[in-house]
C-alpha angles and dihedrals in degrees: 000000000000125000110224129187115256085254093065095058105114117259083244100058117094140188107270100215108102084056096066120101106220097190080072101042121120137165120190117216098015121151113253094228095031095049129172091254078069083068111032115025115101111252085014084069096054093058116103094205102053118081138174109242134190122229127213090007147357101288136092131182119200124194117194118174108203115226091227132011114292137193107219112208108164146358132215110194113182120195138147121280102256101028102032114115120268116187116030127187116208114194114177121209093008104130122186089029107159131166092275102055107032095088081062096072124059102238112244083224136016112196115185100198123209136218085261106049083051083073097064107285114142126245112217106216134220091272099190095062087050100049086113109022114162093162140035128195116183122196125191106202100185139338143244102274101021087249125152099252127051115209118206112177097171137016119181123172116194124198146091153311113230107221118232130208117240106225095190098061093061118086117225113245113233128230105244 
């Protein structure tokens, strides 16, 4: 896992919000006033002043179905020094996932995150186990100080869209 500026990210890569099917999206243990849209919702994101916050202890375990197939390719999590998250677990394509059960599974990523990717600086992921996410659960295992209460102000994920093939649209060819 390296840890690239924001620059480095390939001209191909986008920001995968407009993807996520909100309908599906759930995050377990989050706190009621400090919710997941604070870090994810475009314009939300941006505010300085708006943070994802867990609840009854440091983790936090986010669920976000994609509306098509998508090709994940990094994350940017942004969170305060102390109570920024430190390990993350990325699992693609895992659904019902809940605090009880997600040891179970081995992650398709770990990323320990420093001080410094907390700033902004963005995480390349291991692409080969993302080419056909349609799903993505993040769990964030611990954070930064030990400390009660994990703070996310920001989460971006940049990638791709895979595009389908609409059968469909082909016309069958005919035996003459």
């Amino acid at each position: 896992m390296s840890t690239e500026s924001a620059s480095s990210i390939q001209r191909n890569q986008v920001d995968l919000l407009d993807f996520v099917d909100w309908s599906g999206v759930e995050c377990l243990n989050q706190s009621t006033g400090h919710s997941l849209p604070n870090a994810l919702k475009q314009g939300y994101r941006e505010d300085e002043g708006l943070n994802l916050e867990s609840d009854a202890d440091d983790q936090l375990l986010i669920y976000l179905p994609f509306t098509q197939v998508v090709k994940l390719h990094s994350i940017v999590i942004i969170g305060p020094e102390e109570e920024g998250p430190k390990t993350v677990k990325l699992f693609s394509n895992k659904e019902h996932m809940g605090f009880s059960n997600v040891s179970d599974y081995p992650p398709s990523d770990t990323v320990v995150l420093s001080t410094d990717a907390l700033k902004g600086k963005s995480t390349v992921l291991k692409y080969v186990k993302f080419q056909n996410v349609r799903s993505l659960t993040i769990f964030i295992e611990d954070n930064q100080s030990g400390s009660e209460i994990t703070k996310i102000q920001k989460i971006v994920l940049y990638g791709t869209t895979v595009e389908t093939t609409d059968m469909k649209g082909l016309k069958k060819i005919e035996d003459h």
